[in-house]
BAPA-544950 format. One line per 5 residues: number of its first residue (from 1); for each residue x, y, z of C-alpha. Coordinates in Angstrom, 3 decimals, always signed. Example, Ala and Ser with C-alpha at 12.3 -4.5 7.8 and 13.67 -1.06 7.14 Angstrom:
1	+12.300,-4.500,+7.800 ~ +13.670,-1.060,+7.140 .
//
This chain:
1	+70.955,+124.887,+80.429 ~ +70.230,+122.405,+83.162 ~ +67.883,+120.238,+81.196 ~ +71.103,+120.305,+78.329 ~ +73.277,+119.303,+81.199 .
6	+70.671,+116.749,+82.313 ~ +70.553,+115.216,+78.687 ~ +74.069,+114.717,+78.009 ~ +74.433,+113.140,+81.300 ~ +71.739,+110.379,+80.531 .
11	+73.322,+110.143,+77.320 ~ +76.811,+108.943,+78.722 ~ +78.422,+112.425,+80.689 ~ +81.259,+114.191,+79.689 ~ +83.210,+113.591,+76.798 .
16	+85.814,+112.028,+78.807 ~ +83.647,+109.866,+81.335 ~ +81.234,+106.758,+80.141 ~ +81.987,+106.759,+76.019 ~ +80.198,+104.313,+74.189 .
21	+81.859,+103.121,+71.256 ~ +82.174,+99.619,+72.557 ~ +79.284,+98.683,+75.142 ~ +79.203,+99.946,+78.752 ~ +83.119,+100.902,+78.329 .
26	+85.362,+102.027,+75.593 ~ +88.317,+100.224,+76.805 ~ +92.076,+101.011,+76.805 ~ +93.702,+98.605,+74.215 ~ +95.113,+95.096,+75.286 .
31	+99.005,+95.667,+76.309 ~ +100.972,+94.952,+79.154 ~ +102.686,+98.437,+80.599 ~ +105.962,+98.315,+80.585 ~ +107.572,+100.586,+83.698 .
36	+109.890,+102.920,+81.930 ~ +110.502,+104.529,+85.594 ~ +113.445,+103.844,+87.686 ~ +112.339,+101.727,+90.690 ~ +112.211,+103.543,+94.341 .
41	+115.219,+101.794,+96.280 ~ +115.118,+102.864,+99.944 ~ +117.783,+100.848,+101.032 ~ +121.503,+101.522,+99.864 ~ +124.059,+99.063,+99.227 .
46	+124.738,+98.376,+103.887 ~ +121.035,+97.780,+103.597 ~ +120.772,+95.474,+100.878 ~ +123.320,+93.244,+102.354 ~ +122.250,+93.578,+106.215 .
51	+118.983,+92.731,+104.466 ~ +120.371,+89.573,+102.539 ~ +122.606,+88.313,+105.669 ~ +119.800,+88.515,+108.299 ~ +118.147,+86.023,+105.440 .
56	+120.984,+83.534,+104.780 ~ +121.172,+83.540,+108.505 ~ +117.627,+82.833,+109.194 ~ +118.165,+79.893,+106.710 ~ +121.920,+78.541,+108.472 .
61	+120.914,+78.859,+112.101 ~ +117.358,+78.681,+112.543 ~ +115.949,+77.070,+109.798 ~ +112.802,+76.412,+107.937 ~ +110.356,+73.484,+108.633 .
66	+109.390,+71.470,+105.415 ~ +106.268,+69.732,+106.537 ~ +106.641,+67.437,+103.314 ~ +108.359,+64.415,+103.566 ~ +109.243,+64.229,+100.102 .
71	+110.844,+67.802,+100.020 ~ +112.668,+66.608,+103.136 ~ +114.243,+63.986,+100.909 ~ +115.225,+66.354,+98.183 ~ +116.581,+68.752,+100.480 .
76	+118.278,+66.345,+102.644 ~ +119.708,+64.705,+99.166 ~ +120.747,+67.982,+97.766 ~ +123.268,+68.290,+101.007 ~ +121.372,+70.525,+103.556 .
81	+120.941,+69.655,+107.377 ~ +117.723,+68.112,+108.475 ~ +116.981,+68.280,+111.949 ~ +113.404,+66.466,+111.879 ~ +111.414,+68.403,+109.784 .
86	+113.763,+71.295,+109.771 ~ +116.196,+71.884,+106.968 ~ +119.022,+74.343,+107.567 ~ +120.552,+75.554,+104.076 ~ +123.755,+77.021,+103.360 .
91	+124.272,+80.262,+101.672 ~ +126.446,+79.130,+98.834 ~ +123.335,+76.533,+98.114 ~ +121.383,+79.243,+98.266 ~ +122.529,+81.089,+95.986 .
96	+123.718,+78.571,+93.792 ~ +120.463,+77.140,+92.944 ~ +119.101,+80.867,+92.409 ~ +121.485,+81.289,+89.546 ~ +119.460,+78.569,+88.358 .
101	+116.107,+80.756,+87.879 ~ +115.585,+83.092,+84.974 ~ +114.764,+86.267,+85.338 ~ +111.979,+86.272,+82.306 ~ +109.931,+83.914,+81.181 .
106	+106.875,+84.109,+79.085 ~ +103.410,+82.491,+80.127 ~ +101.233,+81.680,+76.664 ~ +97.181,+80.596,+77.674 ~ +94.835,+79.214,+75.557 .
111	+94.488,+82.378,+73.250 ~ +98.556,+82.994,+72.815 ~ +97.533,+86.757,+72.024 ~ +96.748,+86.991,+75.366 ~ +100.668,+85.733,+76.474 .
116	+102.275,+87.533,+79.249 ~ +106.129,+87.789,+79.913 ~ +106.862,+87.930,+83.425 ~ +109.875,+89.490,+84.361 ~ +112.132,+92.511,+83.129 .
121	+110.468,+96.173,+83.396 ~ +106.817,+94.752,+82.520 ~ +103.787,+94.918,+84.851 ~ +101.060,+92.313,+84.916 ~ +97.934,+92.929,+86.881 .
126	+95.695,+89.961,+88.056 ~ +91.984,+89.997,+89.476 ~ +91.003,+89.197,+93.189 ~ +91.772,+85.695,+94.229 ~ +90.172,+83.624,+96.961 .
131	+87.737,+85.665,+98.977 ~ +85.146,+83.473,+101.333 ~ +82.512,+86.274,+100.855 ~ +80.975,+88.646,+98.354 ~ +79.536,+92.159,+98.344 .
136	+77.475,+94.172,+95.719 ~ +75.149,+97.189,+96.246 ~ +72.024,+95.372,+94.632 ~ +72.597,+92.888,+97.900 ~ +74.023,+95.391,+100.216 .
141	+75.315,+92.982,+102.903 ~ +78.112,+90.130,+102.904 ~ +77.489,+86.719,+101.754 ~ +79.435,+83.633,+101.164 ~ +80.173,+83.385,+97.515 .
146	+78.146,+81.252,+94.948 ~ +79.273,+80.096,+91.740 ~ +77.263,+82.597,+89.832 ~ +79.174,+85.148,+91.317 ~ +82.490,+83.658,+91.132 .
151	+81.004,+83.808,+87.224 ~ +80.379,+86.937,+86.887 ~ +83.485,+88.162,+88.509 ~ +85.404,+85.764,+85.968 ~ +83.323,+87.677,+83.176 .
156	+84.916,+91.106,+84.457 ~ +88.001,+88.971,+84.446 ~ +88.172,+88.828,+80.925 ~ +85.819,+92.188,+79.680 ~ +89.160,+94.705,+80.792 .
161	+91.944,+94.587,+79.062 ~ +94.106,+96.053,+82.450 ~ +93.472,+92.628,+84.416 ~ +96.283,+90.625,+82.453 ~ +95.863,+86.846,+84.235 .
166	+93.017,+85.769,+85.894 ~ +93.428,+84.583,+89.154 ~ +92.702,+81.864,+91.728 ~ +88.459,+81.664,+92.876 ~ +87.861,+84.963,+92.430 .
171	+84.958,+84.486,+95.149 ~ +84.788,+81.353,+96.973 ~ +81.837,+79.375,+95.505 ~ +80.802,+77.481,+98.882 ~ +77.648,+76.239,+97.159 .
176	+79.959,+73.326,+95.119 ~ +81.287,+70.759,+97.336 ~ +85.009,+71.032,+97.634 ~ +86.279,+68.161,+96.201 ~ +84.766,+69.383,+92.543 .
181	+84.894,+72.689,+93.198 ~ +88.099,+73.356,+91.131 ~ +86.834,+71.285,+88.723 ~ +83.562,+73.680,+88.049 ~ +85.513,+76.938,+88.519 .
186	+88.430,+75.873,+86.132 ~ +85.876,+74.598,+83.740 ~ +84.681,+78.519,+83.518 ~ +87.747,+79.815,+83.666 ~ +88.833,+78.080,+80.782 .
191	+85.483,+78.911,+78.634 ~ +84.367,+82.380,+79.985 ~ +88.275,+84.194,+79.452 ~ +91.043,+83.114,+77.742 ~ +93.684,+84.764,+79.743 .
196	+96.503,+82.689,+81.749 ~ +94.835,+80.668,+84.901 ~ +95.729,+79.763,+88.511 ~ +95.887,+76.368,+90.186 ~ +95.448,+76.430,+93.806 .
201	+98.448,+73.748,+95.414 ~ +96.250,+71.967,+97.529 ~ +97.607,+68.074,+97.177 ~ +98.234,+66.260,+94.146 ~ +94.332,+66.152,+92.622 .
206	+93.661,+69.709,+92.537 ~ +97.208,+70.523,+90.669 ~ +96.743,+67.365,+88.633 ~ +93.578,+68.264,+87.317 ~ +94.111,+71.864,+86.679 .
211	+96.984,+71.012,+85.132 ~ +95.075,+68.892,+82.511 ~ +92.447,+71.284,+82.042 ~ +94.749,+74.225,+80.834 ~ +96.442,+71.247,+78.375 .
216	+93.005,+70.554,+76.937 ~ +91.998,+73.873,+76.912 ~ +95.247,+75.206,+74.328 ~ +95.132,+71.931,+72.411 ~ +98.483,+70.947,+73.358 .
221	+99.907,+67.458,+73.687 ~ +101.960,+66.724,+77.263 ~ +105.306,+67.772,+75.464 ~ +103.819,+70.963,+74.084 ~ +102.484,+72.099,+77.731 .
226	+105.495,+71.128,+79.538 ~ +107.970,+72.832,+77.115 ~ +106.909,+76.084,+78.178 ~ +104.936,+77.728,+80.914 ~ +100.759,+77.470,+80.268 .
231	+99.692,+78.184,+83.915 ~ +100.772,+79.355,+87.454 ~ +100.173,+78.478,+91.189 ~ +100.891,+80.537,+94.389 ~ +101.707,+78.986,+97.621 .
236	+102.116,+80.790,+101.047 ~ +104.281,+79.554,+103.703 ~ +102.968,+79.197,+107.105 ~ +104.726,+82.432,+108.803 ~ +106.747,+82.012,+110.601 .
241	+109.158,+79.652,+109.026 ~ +107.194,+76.909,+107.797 ~ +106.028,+75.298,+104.629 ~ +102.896,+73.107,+105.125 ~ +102.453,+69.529,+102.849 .
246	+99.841,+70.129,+100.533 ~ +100.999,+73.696,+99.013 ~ +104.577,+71.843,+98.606 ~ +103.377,+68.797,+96.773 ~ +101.508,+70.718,+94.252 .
251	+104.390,+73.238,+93.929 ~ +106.341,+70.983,+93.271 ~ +104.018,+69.088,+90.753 ~ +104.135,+71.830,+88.841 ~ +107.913,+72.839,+89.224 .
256	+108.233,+69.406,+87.502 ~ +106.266,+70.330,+84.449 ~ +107.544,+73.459,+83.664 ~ +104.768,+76.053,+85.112 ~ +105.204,+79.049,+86.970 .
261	+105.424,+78.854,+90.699 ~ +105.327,+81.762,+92.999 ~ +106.631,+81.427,+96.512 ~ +104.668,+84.335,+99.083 ~ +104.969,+84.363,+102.461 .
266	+101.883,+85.526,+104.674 ~ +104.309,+87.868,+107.129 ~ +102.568,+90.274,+108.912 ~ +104.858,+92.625,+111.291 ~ +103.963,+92.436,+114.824 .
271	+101.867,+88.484,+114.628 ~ +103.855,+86.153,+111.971 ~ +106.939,+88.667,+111.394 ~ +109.267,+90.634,+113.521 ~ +107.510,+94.090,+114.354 .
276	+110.723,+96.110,+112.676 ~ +110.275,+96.290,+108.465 ~ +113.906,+95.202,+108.069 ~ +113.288,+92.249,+110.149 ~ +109.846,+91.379,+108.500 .
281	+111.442,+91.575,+105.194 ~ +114.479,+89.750,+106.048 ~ +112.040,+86.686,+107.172 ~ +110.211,+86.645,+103.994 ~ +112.903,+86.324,+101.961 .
286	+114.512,+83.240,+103.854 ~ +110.983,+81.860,+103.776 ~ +110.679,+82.699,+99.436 ~ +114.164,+81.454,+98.694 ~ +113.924,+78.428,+100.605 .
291	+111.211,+77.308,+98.404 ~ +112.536,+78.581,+95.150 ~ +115.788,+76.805,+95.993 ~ +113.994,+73.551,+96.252 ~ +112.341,+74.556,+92.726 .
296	+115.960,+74.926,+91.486 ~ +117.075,+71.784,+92.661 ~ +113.917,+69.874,+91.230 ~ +114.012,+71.298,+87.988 ~ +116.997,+74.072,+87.178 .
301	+115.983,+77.233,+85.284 ~ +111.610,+76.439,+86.773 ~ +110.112,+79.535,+85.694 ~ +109.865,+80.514,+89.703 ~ +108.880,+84.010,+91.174 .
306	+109.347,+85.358,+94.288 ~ +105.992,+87.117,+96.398 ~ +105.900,+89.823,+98.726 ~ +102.720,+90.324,+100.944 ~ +104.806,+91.488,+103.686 .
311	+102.080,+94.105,+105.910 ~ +101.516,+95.296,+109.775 ~ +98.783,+94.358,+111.838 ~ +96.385,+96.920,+113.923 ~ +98.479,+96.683,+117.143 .
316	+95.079,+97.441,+118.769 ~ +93.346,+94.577,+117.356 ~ +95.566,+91.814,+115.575 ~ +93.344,+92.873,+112.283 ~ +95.510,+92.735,+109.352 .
321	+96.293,+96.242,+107.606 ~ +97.002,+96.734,+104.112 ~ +97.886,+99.807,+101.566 ~ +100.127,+101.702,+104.713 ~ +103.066,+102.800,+104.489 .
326	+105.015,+100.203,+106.190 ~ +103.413,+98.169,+103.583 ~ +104.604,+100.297,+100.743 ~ +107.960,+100.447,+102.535 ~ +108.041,+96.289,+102.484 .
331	+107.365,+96.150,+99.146 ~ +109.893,+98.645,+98.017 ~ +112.609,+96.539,+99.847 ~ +111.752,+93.533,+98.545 ~ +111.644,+94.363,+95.132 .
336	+115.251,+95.705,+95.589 ~ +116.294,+92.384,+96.365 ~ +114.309,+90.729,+94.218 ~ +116.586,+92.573,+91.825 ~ +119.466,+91.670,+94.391 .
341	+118.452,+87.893,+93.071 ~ +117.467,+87.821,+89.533 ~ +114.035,+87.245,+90.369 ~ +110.412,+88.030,+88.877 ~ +108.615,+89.729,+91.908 .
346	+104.520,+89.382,+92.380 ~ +102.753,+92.306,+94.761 ~ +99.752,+92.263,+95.461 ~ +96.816,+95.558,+94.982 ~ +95.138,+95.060,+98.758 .
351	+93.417,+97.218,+101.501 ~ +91.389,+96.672,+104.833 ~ +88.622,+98.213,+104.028 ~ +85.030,+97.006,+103.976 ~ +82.993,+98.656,+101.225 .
356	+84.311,+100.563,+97.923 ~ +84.508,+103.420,+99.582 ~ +87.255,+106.294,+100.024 ~ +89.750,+103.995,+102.004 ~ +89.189,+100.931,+99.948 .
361	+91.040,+103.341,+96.956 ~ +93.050,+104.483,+98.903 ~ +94.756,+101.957,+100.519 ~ +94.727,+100.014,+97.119 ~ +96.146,+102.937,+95.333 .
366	+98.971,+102.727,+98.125 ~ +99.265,+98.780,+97.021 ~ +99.521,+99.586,+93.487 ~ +101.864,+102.133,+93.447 ~ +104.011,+100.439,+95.462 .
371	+103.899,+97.629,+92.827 ~ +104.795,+100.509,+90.325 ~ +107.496,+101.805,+92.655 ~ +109.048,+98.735,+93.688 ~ +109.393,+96.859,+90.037 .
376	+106.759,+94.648,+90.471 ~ +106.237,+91.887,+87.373 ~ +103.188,+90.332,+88.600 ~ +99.975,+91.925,+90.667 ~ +97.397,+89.517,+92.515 .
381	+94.019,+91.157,+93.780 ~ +94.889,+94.399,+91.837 ~ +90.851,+94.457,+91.291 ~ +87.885,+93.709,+93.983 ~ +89.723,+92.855,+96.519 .
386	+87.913,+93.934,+100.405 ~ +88.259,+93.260,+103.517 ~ +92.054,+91.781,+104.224 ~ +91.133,+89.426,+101.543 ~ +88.044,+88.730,+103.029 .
391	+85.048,+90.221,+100.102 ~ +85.023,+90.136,+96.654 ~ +83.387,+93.019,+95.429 ~ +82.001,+93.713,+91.953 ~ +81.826,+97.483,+92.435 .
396	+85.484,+97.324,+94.230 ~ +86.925,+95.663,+90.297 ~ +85.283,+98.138,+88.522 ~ +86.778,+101.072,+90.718 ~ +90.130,+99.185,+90.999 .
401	+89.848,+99.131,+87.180 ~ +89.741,+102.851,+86.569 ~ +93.208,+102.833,+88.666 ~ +94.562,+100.247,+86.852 ~ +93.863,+101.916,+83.424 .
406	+95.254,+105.574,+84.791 ~ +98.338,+103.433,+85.682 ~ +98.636,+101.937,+82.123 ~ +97.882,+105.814,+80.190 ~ +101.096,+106.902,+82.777 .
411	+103.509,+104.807,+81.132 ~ +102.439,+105.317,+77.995 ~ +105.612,+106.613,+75.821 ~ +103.450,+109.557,+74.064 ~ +102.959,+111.163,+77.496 .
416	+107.133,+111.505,+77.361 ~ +107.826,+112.473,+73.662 ~ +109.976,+115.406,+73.227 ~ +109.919,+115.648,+69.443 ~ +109.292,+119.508,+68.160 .
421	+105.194,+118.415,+67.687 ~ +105.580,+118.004,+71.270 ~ +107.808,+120.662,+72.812 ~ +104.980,+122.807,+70.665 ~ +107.117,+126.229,+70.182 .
426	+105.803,+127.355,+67.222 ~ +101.615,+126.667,+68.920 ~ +102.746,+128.603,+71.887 ~ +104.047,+131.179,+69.058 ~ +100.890,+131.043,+67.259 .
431	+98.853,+131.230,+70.570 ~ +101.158,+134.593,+72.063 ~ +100.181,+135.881,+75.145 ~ +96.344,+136.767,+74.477 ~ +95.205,+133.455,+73.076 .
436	+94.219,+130.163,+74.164 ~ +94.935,+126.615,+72.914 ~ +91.555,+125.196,+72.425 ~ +91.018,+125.642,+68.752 ~ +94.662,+126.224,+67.079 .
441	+95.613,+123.254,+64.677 ~ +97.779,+121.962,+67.066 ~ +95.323,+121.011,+69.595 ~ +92.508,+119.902,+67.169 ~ +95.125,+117.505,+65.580 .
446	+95.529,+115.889,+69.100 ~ +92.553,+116.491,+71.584 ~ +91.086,+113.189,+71.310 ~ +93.704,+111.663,+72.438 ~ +96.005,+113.675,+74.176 .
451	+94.368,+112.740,+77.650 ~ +93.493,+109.869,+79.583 ~ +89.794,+109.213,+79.472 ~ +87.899,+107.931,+82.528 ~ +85.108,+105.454,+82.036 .
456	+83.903,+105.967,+85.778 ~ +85.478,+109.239,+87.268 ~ +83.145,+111.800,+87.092 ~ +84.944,+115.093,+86.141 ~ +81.304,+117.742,+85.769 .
461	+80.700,+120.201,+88.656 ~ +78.630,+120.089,+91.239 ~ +75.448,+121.165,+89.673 ~ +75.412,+119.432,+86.741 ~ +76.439,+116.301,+88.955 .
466	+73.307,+116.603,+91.415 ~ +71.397,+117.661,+88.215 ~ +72.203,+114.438,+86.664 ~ +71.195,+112.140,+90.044 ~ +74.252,+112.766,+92.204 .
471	+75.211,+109.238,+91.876 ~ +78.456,+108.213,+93.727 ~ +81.261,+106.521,+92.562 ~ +80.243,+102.762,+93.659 ~ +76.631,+103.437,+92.320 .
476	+78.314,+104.274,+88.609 ~ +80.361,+101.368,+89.380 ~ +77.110,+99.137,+90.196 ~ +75.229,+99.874,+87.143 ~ +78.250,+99.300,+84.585 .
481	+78.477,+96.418,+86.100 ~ +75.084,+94.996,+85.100 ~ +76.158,+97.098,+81.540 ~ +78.996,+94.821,+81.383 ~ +77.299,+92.031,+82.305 .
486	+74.252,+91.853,+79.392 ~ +76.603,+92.783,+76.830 ~ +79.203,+90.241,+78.035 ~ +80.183,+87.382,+75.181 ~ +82.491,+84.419,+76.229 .
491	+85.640,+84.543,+74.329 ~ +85.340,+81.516,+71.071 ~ +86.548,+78.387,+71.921 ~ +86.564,+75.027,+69.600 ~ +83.514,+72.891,+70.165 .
496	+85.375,+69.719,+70.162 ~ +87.991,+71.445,+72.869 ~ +84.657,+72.247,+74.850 ~ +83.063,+68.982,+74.920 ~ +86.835,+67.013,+75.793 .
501	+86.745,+69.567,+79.333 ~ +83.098,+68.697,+79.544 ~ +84.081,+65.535,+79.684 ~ +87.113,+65.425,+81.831 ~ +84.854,+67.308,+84.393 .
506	+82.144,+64.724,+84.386 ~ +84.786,+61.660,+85.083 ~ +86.659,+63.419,+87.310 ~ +83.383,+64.345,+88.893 ~ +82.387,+60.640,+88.667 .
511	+86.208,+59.705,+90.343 ~ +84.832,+61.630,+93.519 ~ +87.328,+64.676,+92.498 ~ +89.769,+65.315,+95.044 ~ +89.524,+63.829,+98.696 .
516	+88.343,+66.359,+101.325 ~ +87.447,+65.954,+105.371 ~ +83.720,+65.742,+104.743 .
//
């Protein structure tokens, strides 16, 4: 019995766990979920508008400083008070130029079967974005990242069919020299996944060039890629109540050409935020709309999306703390008034922890189903994200993954259907009171896919687990990775598309790519 148990493990587990139809991982089809359920509102209708006064008053009386002369100018033209580098805005503006911003809008990469429409009921996950460091179990210590590993992160990018949109760096490759370093990362991007792509707003060179990239990369003249969103950016405002120069000029670089901008403030309760949730909230959201109003003003109907990555810090420490509840809470609020708006919302799948281990997935469950709960369109970090934000993790994506999948099998319409095959009254007939389901018609018509299947959960007992190695959850996680890895194939791409972005690289490389400190 136990060498049987000991075979079938080495030959992939239990029907349900590492199937190998496809490589390392049968995969759940491409599709972005669509959240049939009906959003978790804590606040009632008081709340919402204590919530969306405390906001228009933040923008009236206090202000927000727009370290940007040129959005000064804008702002100042478009009629609101300047005090130095503070602009005051009105709530009729406010809300004025929001009626400006649609509420769906579709962004089409380089392989359009890979388009995702933000907005509405659907759900779009992304990969980690922007870690300094990296972590893996072969290495078993943090590192700065490398452009190998920002590489092979990119590869995981594109191998599951949960992660939706690839993201900014998705490690930090400190070994390229920053003023090319977007040049290099975009460059794989673009050639090892063909799913939607980030620019970071960093000044005019690194928007610029990204910019040009994605437009060589779909084939499209400068009409096509402006007539319709091809790429997205993220900028954070600099809690509390600023917005710094570079992030502005490139947001509004690309506000000008029709991509997707997302507006996220950085407020932590208790350091950047008021220590209340209300309050915390109600900050963010004068910090978003400012920013989105400006977008309005620039360009009316900018496919523009407001952020959330409202949190509390460790009161003991200052440390930032993700996946609580006060964390769920903030994101629940906000995506009621993003609906209060009209606006796409992006979450964000986070946690504090420091190694894939039981609090990493559980905190990051916490984020994610607070993304689910709260209406969420758009999901940064929802795989391999450590550490605040801190380590990428290779292990951390794959685990994330297995989440991200369950989430995608629970909306799935089948799991709903109340047709007489699936109310089942004449199986539970057949079956009586002395029987069992396993081999009636019913079942043997649907057992292979009734149920989700995991690719890394490991659902055998105890024996036959220890039998097989006892190998945790990060350990399975390490060693698909390398599976995914040697069986990983770049997506196809036209040679003549390839050699124009080798080419753009090398001048732009040759142009001393964008100006940096040292």
């Amino acid at each position: 019995m136990e060498q049987a148990v000991a075979q079938k493990k080495r030959a992939g587990g239990r029907a349900g766990n590492a199937r190998r139809s496809r490589g390392a991982i049968e995969l759940i089809p491409w599709a972005v979920p669509v959240n049939t359920d009906r959003p978790t509102e804590p606040l009632d209708e008081d709340g919402i508008a204590a919530i969306h006064d405390g906001a228009m008053r933040i923008l009236e009386e206090i202000g927000i400083a727009f370290l940007n002369p040129e959005a000064l100018a804008i702002l100042k033209q478009a009629g609101c008070k300047t005090e130095g580098e503070t602009v005051y805005m009105g709530r009729d503006f406010v809300m004025e130029m929001l009626g400006h911003a649609p509420s769906d809008f579709t962004l089409t990469p380089r392989n359009p079967d890979r388009a995702v429409t933000l907005g509405g009921r659907n759900l779009v996950f992304g990969a980690v974005a922007s870690p300094p460091n990296y972590w893996d179990m072969e290495l078993g210590r943090k590192v700065p990242g490398t452009r190998e590993m920002c590489a092979n992160l990119i590869r995981l990018t594109q191998y599951f069919n949960c992660i939706h949109i690839a993201g900014g760096y998705p490690v930090e490759p400190v070994d390229i020299h920053p003023s090319v370093r977007h040049l290099d990362v975009t460059f794989d991007k673009l050639t090892l996944c063909d799913k939607a792509v980030h620019a970071y707003s960093l000044g005019p060179e690194r928007v610029e060039d990204v910019m040009e990239m994605v437009r060589i990369s779909g084939g499209l003249s400068h009409e096509e890629f402006e007539a319709s969103p091809r790429m997205y950016t993220n900028i954070n405002s600099t809690s509390p109540l600023k917005h710094d120069h570079p992030m502005l000029d490139g947001y509004m670089r690309c506000t000008r050409r029709g991509q997707v901008t997302v507006v996220t403030p950085f407020t932590l309760a208790g350091a950047m935020a008021p220590v209340t949730m209300a309050g915390a909230v109600a900050q963010s959201l004068a910090e978003a709309l400012s920013a989105i109003a400006l977008a309005q003003y620039i360009r009316p109907g900018a496919p523009s999306m407001i952020g959330t990555f409202t949190s509390n810090v460790d009161m003991r420490t200052g440390a930032p703390a993700f996946g609580t509840p006060e964390y769920m809470r903030a994101t629940q609020m906000t995506g009621q008034m993003a609906r209060y708006y009209g606006l796409p919302m992006r979450s964000s799948g986070v946690c504090a922890a420091n190694v894939p281990d039981g609090q990493a997935m559980w905190e990051t469950s916490n984020s994610l189903w607070a993304a689910v709960q709260s209406g969420t369109n758009m999901v940064f970090h929802a795989a391999g994200w450590l550490e605040g934000g801190l380590i990428a993790s290779p292990e951390k994506f794959i685990m994330d993954c297995e989440v991200l999948q369950q989430i995608q099998r629970y909306f799935d319409p089948a799991l709903t259907a109340t047709t007489p095959e699936d109310i089942a009254v004449d199986a539970v007939k057949d079956v009586g009171a002395t029987g069992h389901f396993f081999g009636i018609q019913h079942t043997q018509e649907r057992y292979t896919t009734a149920f989700y299947k995991p690719f890394l959960s490991d659902w055998s007992n105890y024996e036959a687990w220890e039998v097989a190695g006892g190998t945790w959850t990060a350990e399975r996680a390490h060693r698909l990775y390398k599976e995914i890895l040697a069986e990983f194939q770049a997506p196809p791409m036209d040679p003549a598309i390839r050699e124009e972005l080798t080419d753009f690289v090398a001048r732009r490389k040759a142009e001393g790519g964008a100006p940096t400190d040292f």
